[in-house]
N, CA, C and O of each residue as an XYZ file, in Angstrom:
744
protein
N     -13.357    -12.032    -15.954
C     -12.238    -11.199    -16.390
C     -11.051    -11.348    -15.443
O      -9.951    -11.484    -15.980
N     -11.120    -11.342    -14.021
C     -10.396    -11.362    -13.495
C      -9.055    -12.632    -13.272
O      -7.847    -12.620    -13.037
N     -10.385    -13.893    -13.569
C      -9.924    -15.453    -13.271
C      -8.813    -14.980    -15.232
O      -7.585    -15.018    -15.311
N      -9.517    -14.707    -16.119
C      -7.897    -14.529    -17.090
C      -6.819    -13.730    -16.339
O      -5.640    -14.045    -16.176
N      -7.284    -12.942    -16.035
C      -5.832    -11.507    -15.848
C      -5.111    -12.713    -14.591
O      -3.932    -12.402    -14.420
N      -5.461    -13.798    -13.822
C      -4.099    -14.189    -12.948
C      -4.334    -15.382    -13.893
O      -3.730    -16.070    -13.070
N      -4.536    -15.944    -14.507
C      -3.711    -16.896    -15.643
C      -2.882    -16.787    -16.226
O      -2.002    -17.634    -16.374
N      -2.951    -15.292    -16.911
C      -2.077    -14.856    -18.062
C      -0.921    -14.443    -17.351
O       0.047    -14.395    -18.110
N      -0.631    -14.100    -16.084
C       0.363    -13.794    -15.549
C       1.434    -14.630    -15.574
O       1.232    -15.844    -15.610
N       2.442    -14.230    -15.563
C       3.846    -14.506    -15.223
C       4.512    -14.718    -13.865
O       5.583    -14.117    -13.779
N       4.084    -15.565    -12.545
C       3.812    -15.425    -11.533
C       5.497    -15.707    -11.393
O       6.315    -16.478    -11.894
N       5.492    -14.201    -10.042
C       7.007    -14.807     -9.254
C       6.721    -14.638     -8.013
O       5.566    -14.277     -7.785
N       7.656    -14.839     -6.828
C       7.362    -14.907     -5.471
C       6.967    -13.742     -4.974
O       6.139    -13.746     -4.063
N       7.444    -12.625     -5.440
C       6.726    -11.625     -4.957
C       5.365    -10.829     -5.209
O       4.753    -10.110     -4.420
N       5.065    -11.159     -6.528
C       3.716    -10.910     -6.780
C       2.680    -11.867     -5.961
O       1.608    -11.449     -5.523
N       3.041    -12.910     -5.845
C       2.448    -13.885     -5.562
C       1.800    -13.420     -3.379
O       0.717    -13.640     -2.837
N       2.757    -12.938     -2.960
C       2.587    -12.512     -1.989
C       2.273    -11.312     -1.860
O       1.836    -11.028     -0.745
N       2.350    -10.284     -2.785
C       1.445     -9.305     -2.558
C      -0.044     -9.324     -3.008
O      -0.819     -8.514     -2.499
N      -0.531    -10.329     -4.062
C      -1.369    -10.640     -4.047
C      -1.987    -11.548     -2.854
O      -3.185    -11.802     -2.730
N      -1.031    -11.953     -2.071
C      -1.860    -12.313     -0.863
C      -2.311    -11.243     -0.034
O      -3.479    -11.316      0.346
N      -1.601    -10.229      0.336
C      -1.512     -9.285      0.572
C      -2.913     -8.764      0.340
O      -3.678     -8.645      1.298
N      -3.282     -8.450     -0.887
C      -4.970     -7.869     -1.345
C      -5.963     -8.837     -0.942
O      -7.075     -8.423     -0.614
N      -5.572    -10.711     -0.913
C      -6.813    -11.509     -0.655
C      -7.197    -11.296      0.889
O      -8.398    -11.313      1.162
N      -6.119    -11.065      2.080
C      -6.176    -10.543      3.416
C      -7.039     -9.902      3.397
O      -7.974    -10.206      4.137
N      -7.150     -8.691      2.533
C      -7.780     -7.154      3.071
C      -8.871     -7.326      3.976
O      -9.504     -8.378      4.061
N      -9.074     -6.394      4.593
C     -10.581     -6.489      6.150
C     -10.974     -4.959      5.379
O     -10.121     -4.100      5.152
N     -12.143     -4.848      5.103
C     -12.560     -3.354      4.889
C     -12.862     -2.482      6.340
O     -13.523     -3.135      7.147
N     -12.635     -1.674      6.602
C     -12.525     -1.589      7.832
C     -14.068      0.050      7.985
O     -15.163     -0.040      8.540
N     -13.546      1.124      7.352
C     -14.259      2.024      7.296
C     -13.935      3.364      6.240
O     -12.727      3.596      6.294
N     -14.486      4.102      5.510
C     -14.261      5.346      4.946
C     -12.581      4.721      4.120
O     -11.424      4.978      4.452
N     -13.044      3.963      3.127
C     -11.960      3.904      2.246
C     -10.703      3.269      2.786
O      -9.732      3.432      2.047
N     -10.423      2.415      4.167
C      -9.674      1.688      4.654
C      -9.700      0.411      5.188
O     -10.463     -0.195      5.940
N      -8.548      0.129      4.537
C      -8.479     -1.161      4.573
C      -7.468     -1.966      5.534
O      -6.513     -1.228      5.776
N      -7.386     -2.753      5.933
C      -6.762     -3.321      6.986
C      -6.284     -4.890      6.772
O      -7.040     -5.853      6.636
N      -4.749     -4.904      6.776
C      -4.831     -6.394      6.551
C      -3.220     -6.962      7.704
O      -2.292     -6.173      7.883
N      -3.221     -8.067      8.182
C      -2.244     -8.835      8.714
C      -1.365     -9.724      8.299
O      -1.541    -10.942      8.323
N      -0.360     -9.135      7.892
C       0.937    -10.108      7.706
C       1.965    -10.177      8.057
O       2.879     -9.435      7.698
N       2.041    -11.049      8.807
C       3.627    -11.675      9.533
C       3.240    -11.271     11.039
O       2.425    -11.883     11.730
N       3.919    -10.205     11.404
C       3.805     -9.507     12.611
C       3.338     -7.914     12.373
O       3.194     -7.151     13.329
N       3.179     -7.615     11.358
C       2.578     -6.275     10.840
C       1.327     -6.315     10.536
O       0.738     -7.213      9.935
N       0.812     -5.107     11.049
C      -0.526     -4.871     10.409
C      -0.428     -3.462      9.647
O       0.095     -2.459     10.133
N      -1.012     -3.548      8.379
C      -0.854     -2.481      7.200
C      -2.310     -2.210      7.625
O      -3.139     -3.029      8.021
N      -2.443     -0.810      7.446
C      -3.473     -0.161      7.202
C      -3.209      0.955      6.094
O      -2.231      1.687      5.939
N      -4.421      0.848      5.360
C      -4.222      1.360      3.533
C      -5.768      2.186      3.275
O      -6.966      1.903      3.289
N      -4.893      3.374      3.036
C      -6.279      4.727      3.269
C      -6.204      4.878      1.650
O      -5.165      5.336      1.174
N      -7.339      4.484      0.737
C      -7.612      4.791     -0.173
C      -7.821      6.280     -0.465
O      -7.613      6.603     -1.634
N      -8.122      7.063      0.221
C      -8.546      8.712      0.416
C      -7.329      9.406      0.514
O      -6.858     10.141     -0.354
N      -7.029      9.243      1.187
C      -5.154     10.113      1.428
C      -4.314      9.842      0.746
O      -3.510     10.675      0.327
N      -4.281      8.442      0.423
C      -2.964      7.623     -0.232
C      -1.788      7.159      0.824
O      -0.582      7.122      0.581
N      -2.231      6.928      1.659
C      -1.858      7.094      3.061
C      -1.330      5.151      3.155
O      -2.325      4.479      2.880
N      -0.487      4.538      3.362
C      -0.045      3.288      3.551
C       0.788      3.035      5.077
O       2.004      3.107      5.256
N      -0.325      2.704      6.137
C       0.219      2.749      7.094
C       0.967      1.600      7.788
O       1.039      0.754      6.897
N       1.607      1.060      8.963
C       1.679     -0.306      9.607
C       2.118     -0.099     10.708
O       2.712      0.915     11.075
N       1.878     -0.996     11.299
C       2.683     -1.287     13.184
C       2.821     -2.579     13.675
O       2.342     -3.307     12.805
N       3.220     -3.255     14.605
C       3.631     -4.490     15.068
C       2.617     -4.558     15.639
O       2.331     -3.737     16.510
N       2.048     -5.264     15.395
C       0.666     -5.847     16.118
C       1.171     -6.737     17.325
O       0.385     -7.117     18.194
N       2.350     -7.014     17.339
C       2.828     -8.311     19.071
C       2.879     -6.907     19.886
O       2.530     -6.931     21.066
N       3.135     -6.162     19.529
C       3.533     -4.594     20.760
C       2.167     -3.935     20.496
O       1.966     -3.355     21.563
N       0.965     -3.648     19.595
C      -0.233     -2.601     20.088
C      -1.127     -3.905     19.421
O      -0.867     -4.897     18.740
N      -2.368     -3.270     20.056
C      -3.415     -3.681     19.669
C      -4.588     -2.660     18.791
O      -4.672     -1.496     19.181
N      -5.161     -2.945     18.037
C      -6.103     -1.967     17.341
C      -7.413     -2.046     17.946
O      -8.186     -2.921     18.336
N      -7.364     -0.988     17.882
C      -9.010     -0.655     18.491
C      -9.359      0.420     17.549
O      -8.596      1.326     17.214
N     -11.247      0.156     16.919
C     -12.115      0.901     16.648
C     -12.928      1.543     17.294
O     -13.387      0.795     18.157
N     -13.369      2.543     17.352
C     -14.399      2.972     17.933
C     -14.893      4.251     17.015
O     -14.244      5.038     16.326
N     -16.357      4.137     17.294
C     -16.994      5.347     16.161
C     -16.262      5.852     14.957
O     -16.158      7.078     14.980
N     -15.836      5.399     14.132
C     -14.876      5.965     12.994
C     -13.739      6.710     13.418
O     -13.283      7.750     12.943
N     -13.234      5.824     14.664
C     -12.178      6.694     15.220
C     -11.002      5.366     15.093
O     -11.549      4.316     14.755
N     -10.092      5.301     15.223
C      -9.182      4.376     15.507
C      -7.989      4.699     16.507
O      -7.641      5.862     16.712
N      -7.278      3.425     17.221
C      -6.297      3.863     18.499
C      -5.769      2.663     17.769
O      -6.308      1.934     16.936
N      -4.495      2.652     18.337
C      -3.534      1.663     18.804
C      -3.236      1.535     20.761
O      -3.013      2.492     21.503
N      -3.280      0.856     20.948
C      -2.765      0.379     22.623
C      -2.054     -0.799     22.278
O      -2.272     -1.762     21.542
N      -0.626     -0.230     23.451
C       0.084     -0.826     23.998
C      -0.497     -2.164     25.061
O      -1.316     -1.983     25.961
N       0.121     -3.487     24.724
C      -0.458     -4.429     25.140
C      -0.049     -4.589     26.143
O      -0.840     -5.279     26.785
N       1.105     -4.235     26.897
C       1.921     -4.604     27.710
C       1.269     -3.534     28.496
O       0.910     -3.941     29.601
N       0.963     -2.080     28.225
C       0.507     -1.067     29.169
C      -0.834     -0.086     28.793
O      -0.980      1.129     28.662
N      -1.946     -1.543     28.665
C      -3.358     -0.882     28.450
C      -4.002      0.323     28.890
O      -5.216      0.526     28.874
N      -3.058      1.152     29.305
C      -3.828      2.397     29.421
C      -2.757      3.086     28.966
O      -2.650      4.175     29.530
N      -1.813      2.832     28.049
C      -1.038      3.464     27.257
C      -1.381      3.411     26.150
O      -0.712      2.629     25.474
N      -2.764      4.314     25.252
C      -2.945      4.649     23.877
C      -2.734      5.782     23.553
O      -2.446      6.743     24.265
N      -2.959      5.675     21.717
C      -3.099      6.791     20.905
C      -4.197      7.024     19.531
O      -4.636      6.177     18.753
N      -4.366      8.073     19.565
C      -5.786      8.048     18.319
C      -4.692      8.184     17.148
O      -3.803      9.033     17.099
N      -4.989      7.007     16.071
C      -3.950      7.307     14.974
C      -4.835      7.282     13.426
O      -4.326      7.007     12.340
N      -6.365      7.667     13.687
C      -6.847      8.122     12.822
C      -8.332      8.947     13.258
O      -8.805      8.666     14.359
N      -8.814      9.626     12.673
C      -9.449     10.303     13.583
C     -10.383     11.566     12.278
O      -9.583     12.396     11.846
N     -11.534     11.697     11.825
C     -12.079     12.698     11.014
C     -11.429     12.996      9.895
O     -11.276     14.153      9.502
N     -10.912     11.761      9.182
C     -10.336     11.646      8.182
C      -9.139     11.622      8.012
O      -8.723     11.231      6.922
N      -8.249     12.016      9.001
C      -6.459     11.778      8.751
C      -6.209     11.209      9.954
O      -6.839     11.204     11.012
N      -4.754     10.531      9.466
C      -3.831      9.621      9.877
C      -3.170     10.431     10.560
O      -3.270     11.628     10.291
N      -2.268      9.968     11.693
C      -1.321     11.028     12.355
C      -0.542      9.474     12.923
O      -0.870      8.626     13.752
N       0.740      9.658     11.911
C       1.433      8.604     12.071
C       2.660      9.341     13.356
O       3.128     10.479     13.321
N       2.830      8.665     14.010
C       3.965      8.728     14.787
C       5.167      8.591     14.632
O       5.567      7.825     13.756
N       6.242      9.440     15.606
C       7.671      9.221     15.932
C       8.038      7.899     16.608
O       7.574      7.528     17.686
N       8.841      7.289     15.927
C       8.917      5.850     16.921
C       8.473      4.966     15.987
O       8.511      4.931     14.757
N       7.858      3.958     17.205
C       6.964      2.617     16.286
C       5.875      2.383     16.470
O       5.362      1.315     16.135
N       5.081      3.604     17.215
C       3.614      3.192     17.070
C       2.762      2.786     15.665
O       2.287      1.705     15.317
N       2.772      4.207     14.955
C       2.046      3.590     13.570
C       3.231      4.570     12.586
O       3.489      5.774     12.598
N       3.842      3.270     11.668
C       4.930      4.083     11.050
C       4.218      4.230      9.530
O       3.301      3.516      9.127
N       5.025      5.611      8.589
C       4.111      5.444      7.235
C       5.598      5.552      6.520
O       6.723      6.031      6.659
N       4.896      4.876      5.788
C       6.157      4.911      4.280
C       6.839      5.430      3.996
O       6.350      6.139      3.117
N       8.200      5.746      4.150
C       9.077      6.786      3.851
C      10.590      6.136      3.056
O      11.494      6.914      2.750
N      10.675      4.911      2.840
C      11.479      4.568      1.629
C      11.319      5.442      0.434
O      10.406      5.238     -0.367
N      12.304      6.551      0.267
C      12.102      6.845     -1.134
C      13.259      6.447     -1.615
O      14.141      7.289     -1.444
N      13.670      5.276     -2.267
C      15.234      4.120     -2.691
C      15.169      4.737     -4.149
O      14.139      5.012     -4.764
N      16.642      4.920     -4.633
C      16.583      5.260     -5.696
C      16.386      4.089     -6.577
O      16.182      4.532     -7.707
N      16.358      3.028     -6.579
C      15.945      1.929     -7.081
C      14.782      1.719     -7.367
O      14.496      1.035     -8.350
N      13.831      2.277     -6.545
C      12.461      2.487     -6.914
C      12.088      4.113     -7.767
O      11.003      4.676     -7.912
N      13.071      4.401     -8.084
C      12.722      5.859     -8.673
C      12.311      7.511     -7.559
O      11.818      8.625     -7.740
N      12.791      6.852     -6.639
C      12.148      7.634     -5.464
C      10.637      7.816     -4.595
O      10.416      8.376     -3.521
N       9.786      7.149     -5.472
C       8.290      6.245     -5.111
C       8.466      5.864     -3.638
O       9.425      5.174     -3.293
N       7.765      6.203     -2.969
C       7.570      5.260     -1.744
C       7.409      4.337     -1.855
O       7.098      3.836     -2.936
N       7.587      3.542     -0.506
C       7.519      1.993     -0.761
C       8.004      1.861      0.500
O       8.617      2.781      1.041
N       7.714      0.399      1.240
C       7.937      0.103      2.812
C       8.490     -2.026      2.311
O       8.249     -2.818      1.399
N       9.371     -2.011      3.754
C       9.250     -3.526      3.628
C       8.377     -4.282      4.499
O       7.928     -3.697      5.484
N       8.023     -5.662      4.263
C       7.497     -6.030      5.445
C       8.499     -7.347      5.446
O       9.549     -7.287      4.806
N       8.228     -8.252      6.006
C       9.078     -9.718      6.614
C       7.730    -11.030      6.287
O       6.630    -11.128      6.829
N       8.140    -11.601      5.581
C       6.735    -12.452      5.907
C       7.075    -13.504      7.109
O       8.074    -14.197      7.299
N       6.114    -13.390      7.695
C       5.720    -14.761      8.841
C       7.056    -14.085      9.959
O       7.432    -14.872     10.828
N       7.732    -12.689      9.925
C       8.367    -12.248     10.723
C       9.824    -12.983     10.687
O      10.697    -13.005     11.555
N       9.793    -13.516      9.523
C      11.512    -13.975      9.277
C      11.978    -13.071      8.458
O      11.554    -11.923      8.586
N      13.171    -13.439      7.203
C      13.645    -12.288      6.946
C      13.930    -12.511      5.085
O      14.860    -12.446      4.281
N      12.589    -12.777      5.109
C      11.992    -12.945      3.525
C      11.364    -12.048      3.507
O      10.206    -12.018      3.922
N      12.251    -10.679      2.803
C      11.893     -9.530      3.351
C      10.672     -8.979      1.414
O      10.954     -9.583      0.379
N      10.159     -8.488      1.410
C       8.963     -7.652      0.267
C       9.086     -6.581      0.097
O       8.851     -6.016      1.165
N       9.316     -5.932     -0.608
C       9.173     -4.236     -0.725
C       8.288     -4.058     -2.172
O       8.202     -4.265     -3.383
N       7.699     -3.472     -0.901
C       6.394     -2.567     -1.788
C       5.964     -1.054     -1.914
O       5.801     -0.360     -0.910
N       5.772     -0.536     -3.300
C       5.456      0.674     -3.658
C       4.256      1.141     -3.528
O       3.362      0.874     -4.330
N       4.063      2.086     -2.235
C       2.605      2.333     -1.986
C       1.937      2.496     -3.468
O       1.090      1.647     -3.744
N       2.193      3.394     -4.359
C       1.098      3.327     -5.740
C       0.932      1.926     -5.995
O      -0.222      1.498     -5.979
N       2.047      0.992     -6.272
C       1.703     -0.373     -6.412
C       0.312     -0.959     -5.947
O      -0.687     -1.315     -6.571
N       0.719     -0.911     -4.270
C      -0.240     -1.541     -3.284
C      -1.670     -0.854     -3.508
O      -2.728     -1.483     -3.479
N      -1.566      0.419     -3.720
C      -2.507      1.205     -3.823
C      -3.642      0.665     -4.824
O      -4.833      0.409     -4.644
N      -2.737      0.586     -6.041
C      -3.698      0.603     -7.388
C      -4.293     -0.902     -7.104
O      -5.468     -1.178     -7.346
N      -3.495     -1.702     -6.645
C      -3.741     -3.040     -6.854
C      -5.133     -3.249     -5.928
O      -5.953     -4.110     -6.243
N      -5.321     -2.371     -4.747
C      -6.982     -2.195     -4.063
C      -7.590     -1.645     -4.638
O      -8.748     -1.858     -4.279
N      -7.530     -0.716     -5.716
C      -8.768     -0.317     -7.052
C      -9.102     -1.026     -7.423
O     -10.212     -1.538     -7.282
N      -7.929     -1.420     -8.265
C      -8.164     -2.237     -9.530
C      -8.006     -3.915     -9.442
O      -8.078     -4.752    -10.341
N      -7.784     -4.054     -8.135
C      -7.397     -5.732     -8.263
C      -6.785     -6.575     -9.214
O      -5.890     -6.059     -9.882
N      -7.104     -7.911     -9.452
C      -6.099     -8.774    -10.614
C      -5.890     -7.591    -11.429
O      -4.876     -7.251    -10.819
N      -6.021     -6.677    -12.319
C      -5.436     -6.005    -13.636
C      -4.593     -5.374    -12.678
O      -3.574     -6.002    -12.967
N      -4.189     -4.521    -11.647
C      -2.772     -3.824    -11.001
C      -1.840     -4.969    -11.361
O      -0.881     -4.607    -12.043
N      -1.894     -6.356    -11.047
C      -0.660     -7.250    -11.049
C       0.357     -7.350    -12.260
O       1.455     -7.873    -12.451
N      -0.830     -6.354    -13.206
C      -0.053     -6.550    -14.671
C       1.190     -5.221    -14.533
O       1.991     -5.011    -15.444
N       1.169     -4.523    -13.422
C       1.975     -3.596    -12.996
C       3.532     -4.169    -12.441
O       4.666     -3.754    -12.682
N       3.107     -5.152    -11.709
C       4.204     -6.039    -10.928
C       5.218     -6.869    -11.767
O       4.585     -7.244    -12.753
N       6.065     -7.176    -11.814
C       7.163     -8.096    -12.295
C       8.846     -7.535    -12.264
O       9.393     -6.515    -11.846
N       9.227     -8.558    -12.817
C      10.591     -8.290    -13.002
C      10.947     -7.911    -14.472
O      11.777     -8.499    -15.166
N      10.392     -7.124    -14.742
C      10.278     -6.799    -16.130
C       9.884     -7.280    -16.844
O       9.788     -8.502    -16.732
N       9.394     -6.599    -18.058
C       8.150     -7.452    -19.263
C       6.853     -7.082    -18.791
O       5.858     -7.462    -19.409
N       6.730     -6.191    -17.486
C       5.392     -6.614    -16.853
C       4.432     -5.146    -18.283
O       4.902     -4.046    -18.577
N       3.550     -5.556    -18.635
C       2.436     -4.390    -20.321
C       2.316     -3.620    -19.816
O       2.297     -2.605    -20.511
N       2.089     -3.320    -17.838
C       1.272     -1.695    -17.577
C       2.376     -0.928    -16.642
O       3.469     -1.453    -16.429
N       2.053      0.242    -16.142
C       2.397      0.502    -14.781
C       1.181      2.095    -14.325
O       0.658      2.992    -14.987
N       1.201      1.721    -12.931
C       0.633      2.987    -12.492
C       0.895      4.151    -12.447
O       1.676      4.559    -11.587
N       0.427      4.838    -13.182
C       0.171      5.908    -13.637
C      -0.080      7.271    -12.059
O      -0.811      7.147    -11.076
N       0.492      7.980    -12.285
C      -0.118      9.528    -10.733
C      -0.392     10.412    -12.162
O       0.375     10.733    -13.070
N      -1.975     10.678    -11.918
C      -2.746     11.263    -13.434
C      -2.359     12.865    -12.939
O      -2.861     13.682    -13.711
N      -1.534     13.522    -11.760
C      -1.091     15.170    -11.644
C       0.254     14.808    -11.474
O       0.798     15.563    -10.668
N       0.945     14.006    -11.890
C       2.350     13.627    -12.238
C       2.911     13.772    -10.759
O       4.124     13.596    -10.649
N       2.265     14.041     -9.714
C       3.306     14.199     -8.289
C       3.279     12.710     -8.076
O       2.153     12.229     -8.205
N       4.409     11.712     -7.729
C       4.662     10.519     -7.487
C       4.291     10.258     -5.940
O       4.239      9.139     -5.428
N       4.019     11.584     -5.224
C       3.665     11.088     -4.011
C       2.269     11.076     -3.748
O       1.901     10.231     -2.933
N       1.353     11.860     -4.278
C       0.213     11.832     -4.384
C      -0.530     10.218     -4.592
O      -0.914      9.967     -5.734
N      -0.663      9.507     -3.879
C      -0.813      8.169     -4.046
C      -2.202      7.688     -3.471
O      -2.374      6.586     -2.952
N      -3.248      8.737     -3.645
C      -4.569      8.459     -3.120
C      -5.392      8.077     -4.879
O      -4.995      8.191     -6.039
N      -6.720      7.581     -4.212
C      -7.014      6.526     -5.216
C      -7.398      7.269     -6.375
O      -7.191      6.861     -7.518
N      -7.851      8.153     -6.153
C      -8.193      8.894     -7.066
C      -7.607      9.470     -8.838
O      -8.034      9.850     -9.928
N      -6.470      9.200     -8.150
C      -5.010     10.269     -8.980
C      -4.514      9.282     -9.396
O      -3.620      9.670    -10.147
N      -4.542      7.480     -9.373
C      -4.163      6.784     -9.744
C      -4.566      5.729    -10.615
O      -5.628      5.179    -10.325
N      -3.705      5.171    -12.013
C      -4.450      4.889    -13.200
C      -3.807      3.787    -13.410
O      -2.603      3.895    -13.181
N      -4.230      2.531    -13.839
C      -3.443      1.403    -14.984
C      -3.488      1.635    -16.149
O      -4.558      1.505    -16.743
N      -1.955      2.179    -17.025
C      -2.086      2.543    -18.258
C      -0.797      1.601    -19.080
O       0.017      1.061    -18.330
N      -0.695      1.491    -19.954
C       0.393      1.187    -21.063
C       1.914      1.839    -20.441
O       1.841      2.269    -19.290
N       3.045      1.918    -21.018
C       4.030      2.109    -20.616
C       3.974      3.393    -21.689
O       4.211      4.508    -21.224
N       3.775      3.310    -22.612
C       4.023      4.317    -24.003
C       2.557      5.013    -23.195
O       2.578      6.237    -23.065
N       2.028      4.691    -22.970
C       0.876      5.761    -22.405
C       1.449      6.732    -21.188
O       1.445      7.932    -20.916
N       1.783      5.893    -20.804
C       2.532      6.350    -19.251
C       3.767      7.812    -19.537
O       3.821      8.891    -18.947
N       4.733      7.204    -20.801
C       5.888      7.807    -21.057
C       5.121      9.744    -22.091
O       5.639     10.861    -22.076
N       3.747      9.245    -22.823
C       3.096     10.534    -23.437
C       2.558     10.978    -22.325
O       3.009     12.123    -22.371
N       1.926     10.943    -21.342
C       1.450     11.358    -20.305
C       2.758     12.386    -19.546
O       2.821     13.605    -19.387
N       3.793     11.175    -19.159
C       4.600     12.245    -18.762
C       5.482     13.501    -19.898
O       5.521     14.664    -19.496
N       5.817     13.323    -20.595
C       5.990     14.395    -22.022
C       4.896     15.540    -22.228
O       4.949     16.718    -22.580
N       3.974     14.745    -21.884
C       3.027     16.034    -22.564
C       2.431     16.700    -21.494
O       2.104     17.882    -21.604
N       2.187     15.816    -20.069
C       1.279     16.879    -18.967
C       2.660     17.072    -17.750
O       2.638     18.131    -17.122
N       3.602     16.264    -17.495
C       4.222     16.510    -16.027
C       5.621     17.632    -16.635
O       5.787     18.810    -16.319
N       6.533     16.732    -17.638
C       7.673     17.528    -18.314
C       7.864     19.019    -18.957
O       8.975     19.401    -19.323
N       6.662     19.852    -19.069
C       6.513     21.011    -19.709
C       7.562     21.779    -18.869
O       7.792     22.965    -19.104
């Protein structure tokens, strides 16, 4: 099923790299996922809806017991716990930054950029995007395009920020548009 759904696609450069994006993934622990691109490392909390990243040339990641840190490479006894008994505690600064593009171009959706290979072939991505596309794999991509694309992701309690896995659906566009009419618009 899957080897059709990236045939039938309509491939452009950016799908194409956010689907690299999902072939990266490292499963890491409790619904997170971890992947490296360019000079960023994304970390992606299926449970929270949580889409995290940091410069991996400035910290290093460390696991320990279902705990996670970042350290400073330059000053190894300069860390921080940036996940810890189930939540994220993203930081001020640039330790571990979380998504806060809300562009009206994207409808107000979160969404973050990254750089690939740290030049300035820059990606922007919509955490639900990124999100659904670690559920659901090849069928999310039918979400992606420059229009024409049959689906989009769906937030099944209509809050657009709510972006944990749960709350999130691949549906039709006319599905999408009765959904919002009949359960979010009242």
């Amino acid at each position: 099923m899957e080897q059709q759904i990236l045939e039938s696609i309509n491939w452009n450069a950016r799908m194409e790299r956010i689907w690299d994006i999902y072939l990266r993934r490292e499963y890491v622990f409790d619904d997170i996922y971890l992947v490296t691109y360019g000079y960023r490392t994304i970390l992606i909390s299926q449970l929270c809806g949580g889409v995290f990243r940091y410069d991996n040339k400035k910290y290093r990641l460390i696991i320990e017991d279902k705990k996670i840190k970042l350290q400073k490479i330059k000053q190894p006894n300069n860390e921080r716990i940036i996940y810890e008994n189930g939540t994220f505690y993203p930081t001020e600064g640039d330790w571990l930054m979380q998504s806060c593009q809300a562009r009206s171009r994207n409808r107000g959706y979160k969404c973050f950029t990254i750089y690939k290979n740290g030049d300035f072939e820059k990606i922007i991505i919509a955490d639900h995007q990124l999100q659904a596309l670690f559920k659901y794999g090849a069928f999310a991509l039918t979400t992606l395009g420059n229009g024409g694309n049959p689906n989009c992701v769906n937030h099944k309690d209509g809050d657009k920020y709510n972006n944990k896995s749960e709350n999130l659906e691949v549906i039709s566009h006319k599905d999408n548009a009765r959904h919002y009419h009949e359960k979010v618009k009242r």
